[in-house]
C-alpha positions as a printed NumPy array, in Angstrom:
array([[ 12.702,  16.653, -68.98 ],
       [ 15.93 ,  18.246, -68.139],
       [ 17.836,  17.27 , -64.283],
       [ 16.649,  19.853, -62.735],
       [ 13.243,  19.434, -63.447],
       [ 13.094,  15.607, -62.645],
       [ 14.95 ,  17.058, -59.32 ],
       [ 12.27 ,  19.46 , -58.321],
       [  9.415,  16.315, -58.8  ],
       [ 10.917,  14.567, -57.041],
       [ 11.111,  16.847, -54.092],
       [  7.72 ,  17.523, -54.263],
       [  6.539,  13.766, -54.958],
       [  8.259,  13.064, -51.314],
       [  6.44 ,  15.463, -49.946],
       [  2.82 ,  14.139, -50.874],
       [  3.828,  11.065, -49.73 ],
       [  5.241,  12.143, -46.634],
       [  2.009,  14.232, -45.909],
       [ -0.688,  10.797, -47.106],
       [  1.648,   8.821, -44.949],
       [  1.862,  11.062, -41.813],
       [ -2.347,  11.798, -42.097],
       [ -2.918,   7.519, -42.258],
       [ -0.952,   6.487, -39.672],
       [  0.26 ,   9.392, -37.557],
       [ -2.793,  11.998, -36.903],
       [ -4.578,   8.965, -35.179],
       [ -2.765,   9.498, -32.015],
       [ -2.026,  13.611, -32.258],
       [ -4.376,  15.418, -34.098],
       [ -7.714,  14.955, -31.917],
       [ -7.163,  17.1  , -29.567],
       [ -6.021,  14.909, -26.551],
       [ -3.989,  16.677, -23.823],
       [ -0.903,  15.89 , -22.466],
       [ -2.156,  13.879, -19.453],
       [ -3.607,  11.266, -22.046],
       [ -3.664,   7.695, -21.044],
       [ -1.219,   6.127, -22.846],
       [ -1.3  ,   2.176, -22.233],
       [ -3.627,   0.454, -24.55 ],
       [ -5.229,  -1.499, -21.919],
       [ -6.064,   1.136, -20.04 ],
       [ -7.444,   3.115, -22.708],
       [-10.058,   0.75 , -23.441],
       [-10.906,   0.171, -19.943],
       [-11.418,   3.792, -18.864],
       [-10.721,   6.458, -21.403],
       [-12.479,   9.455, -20.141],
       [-11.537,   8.735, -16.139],
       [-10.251,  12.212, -14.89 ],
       [ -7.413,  13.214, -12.766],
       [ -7.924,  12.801,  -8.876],
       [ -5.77 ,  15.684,  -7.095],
       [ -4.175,  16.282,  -4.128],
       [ -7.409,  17.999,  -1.992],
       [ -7.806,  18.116,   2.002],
       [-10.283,  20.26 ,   2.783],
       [-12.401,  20.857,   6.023],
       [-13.944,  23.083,   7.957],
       [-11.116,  25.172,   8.432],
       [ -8.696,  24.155,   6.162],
       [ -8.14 ,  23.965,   2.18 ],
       [ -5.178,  23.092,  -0.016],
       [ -5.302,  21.565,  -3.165],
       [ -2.795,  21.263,  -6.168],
       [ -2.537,  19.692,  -9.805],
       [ -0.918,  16.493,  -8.246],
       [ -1.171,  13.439,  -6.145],
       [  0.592,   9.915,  -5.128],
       [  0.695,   7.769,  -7.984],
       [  1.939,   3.595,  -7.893],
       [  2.72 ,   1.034, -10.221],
       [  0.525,  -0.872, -11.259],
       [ -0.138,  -3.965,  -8.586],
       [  2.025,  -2.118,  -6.544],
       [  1.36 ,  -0.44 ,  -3.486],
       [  4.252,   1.701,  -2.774],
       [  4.4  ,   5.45 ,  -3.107],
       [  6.545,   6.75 ,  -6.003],
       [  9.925,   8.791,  -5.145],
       [ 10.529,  11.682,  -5.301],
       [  6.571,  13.65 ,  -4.376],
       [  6.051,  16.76 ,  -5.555],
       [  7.097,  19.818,  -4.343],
       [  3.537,  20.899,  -3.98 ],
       [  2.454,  18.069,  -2.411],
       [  4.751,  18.545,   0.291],
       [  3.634,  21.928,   0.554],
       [  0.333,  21.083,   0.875],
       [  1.614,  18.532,   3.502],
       [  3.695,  20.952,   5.282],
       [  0.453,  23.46 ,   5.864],
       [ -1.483,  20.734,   7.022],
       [  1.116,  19.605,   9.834],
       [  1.03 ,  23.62 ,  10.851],
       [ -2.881,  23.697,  10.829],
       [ -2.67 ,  20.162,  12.876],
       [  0.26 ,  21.73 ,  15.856],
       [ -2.954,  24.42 ,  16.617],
       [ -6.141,  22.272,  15.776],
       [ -5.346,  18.995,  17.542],
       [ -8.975,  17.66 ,  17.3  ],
       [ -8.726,  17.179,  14.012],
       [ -7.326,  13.682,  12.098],
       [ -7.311,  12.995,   7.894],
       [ -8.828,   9.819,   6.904],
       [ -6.542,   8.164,   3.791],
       [ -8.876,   6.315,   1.49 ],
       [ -6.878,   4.105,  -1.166],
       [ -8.081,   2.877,  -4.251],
       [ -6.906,  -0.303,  -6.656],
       [ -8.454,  -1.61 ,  -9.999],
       [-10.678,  -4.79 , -10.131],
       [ -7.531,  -6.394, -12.312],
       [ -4.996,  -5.541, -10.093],
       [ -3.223,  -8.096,  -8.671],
       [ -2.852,  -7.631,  -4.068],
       [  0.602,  -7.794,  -3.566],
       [  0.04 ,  -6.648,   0.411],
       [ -0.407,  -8.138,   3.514],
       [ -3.782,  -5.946,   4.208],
       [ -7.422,  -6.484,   2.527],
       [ -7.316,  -5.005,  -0.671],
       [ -4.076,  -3.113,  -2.913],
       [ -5.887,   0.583,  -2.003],
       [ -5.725,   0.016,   1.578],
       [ -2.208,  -0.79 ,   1.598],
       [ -1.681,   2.378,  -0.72 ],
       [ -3.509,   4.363,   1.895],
       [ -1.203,   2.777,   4.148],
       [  2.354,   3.826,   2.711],
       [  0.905,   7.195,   2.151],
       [  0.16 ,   7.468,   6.041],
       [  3.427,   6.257,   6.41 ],
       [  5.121,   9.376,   4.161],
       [  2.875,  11.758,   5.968],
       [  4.409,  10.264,   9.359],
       [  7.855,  11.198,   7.943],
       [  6.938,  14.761,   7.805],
       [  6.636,  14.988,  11.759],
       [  2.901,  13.699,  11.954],
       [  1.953,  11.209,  15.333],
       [  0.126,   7.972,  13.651],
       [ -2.813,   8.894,  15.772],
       [ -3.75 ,  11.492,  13.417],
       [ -4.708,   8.966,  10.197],
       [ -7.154,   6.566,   9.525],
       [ -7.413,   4.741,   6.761],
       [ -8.984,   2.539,   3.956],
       [ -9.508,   1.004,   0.876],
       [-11.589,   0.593,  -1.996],
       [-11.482,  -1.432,  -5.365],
       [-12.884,   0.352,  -8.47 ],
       [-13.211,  -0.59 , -12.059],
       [-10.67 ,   1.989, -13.421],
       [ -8.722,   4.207, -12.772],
       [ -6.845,   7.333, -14.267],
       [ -3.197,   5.962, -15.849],
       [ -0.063,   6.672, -17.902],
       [  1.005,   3.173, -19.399],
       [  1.534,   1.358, -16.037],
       [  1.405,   4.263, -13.64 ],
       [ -1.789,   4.806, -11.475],
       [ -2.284,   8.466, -11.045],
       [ -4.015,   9.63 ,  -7.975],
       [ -5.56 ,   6.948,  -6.683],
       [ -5.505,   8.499,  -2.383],
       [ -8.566,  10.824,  -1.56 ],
       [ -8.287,  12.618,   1.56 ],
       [-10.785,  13.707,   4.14 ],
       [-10.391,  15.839,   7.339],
       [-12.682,  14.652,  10.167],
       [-12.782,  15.815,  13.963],
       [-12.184,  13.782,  16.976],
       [-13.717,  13.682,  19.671],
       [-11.626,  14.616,  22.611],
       [ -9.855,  11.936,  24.968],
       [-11.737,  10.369,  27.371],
       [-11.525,   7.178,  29.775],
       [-13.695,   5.459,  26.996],
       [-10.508,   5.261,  24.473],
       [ -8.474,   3.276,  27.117],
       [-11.25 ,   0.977,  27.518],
       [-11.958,   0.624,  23.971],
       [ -8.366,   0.06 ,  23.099],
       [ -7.479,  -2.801,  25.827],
       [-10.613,  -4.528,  24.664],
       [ -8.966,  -4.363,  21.415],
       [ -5.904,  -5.661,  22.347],
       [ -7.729,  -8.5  ,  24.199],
       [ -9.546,  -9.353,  21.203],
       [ -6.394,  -9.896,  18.923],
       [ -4.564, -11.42 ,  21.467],
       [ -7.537, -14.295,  21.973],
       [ -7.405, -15.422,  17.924],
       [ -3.809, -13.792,  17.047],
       [ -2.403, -13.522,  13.907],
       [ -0.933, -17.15 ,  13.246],
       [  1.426, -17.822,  10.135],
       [  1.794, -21.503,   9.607],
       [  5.181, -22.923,   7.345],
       [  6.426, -25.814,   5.424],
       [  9.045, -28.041,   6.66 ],
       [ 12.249, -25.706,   6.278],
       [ 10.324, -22.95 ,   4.429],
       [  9.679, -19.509,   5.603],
       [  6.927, -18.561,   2.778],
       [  4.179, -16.655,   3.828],
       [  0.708, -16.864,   2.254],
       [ -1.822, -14.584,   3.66 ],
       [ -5.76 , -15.677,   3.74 ],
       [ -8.142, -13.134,   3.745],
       [ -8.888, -13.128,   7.624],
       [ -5.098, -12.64 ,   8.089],
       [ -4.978,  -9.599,   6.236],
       [ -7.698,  -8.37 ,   8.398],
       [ -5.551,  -8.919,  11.139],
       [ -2.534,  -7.097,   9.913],
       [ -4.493,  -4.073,   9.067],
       [ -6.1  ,  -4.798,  12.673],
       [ -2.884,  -4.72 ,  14.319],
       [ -1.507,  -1.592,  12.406],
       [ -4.456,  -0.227,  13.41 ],
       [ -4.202,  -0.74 ,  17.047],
       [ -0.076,   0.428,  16.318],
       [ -1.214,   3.583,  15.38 ],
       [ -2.85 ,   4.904,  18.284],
       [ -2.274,   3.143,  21.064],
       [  1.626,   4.942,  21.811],
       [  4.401,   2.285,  22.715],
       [  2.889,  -0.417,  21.551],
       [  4.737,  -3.191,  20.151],
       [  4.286,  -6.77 ,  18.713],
       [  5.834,  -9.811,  19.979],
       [  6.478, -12.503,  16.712],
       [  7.371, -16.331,  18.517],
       [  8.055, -18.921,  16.152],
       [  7.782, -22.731,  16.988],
       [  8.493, -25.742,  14.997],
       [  7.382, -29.519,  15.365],
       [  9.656, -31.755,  17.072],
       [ 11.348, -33.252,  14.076],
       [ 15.51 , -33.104,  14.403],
       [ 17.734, -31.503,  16.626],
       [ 16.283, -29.088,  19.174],
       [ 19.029, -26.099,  18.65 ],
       [ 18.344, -26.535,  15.114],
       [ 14.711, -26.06 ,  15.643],
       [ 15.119, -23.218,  18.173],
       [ 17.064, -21.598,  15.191],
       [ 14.706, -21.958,  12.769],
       [ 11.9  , -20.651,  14.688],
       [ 13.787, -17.514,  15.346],
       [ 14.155, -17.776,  11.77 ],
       [ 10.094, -17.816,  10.744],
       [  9.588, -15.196,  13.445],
       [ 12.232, -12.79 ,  11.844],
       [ 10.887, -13.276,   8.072],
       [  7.184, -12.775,   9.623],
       [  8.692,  -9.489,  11.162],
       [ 10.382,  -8.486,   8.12 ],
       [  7.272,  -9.083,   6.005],
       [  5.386,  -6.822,   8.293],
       [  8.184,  -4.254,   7.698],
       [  8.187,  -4.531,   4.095],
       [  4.218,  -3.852,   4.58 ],
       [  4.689,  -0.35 ,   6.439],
       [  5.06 ,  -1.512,  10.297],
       [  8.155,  -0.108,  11.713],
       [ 10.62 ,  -2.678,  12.836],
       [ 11.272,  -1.015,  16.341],
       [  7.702,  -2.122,  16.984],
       [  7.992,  -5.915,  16.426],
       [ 10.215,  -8.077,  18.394],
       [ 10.928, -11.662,  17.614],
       [ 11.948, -14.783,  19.877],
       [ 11.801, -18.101,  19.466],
       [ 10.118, -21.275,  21.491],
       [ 11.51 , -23.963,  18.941],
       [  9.687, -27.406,  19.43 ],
       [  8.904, -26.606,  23.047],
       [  5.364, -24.927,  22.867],
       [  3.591, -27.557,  20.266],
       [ -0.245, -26.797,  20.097],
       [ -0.866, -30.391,  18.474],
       [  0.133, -33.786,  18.645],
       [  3.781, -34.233,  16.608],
       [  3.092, -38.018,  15.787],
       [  0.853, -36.764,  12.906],
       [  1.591, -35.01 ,  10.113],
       [ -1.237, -32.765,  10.305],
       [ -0.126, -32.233,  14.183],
       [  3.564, -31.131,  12.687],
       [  1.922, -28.652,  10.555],
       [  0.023, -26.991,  12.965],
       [  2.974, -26.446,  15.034],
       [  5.341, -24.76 ,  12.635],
       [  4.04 , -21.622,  12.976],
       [  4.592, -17.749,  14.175],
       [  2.468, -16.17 ,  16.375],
       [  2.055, -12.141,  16.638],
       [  0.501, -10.89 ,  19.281],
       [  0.396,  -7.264,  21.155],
       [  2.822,  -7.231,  24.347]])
């Protein structure tokens, strides 16, 4: 066998192992016909491998616009990803025009989270607090809060792209009925409700952790509720200590707790120019401070609506 020869096997030996090679391992993943909105995590894969798209739809009565998008989050996450989509904003854009000449009509935000997801939010579930910030962007765009309700559901999978949820809003126009003496009444007996068991955040001795229960995140989505269409409405945060060390220090640190609850409730979608935060340091205790479990009922915040 002359050079050349053994030359020429050899480039054709590499070749038919190149091609065995590439059909083992490679083809797997590329050759059955997947498109190019596969799910790529391997986790999510095996939870829900055929779980379709949801897009960006509102649709009523009088109005339809829907596009090859929607919102997507991070996984346990309940903030919008930057930047949205051109059509989305579009589609976002129409709907304030249709809004500015039908005003009896509102879009309910429904939010969705997986079973496994983990609630990093101060509401009920991770889709209502999606539902939430995607109010929120819609309210950036010119929208009045009055025009959105919203909620939350948990399901057992969702569409993904390694750790990216795609789609996980639905939208749904609905018609109002037109204002009446009836809201008024229905919204102070509202307020009087919250205000008689108000949201209460209790803390450690020098701490300013906050660790929600599930009847607290009721509240919170209760008050954002009541935020949203009642206009000028504004909580008051007041935070208190027990009666242990020096009173200015206390005073301090229970403006302190009532600025962390406010920022917490910021970081959580409520704008900041509707909370306001004071202080009443040792001098409003609810319990007796010769106990310990006295102490730890009075370091606390209280929100209530002014």
């Amino acid at each position: 066998m002359n050079k050349k020869t053994g030359y020429l096997l050899g480039i054709a030996l590499t070749i038919i192992i190149g091609t065995f090679l590439y059909q083992k391992y490679c083809c797997g993943c590329s050759c059955k016909g997947e498109t190019n909105n596969a799910v790529t995590d391997s986790t999510a894969v095996a939870v829900a491998p055929d779980v379709s798209l949801n897009k960006f739809k509102l649709t009523g009565d009088e109005f339809n616009y829907q596009c090859n998008d929607n919102f997507k989050f991070l996984k346990n996450d309940f903030k919008t990803l930057l930047p949205i989509s051109d059509s989305i904003n579009l589609g976002i854009g129409n709907l304030k025009a249709f809004f500015d000449k039908n005003p009896n009509q509102k879009l309910m935000i429904t939010g969705y989270a997986t079973s496994d997801e983990k609630n990093t939010s101060a509401y009920p579930n991770l889709g209502f607090a999606r539902a939430n910030d995607v109010k929120n962007y819609f309210i950036s765009k010119g929208f009045p809060s009055s025009k959105f309700d919203t909620s939350g559901e948990i399901r057992e999978a969702w569409k993904m792209n390694a750790d990216t949820i795609l789609g996980p809003i639905d939208y749904r126009l609905i018609a109002i009925e037109p204002t009446a003496t009836v809201e008024k009444v229905d919204w102070n007996a509202m307020k009087a409700k919250i205000n008689a068991n108000p949201l209460t955040l209790y803390f450690k001795t020098g701490e300013t952790d906050i660790a929600l229960t599930a009847d607290e995140r009721q509240q919170v989505a209760d008050l954002v509720h009541y935020l949203d269409n009642v206009s000028g409405a504004k909580l008051s945060a007041v935070g208190h200590t027990d009666n242990v060390g020096d009173r200015t220090i206390n005073t301090k640190l229970g403006l302190e707790r009532a600025d962390f609850a406010r920022d917490y409730l910021v970081k959580n979608g409520v704008s900041k120019d509707k909370i306001e935060t004071s202080s009443k340091g040792p001098d409003e205790p609810i319990a007796d401070n010769k106990t310990a479990e006295g102490k730890a009922k009075n370091r606390r915040t209280v929100v209530t609506i002014k």
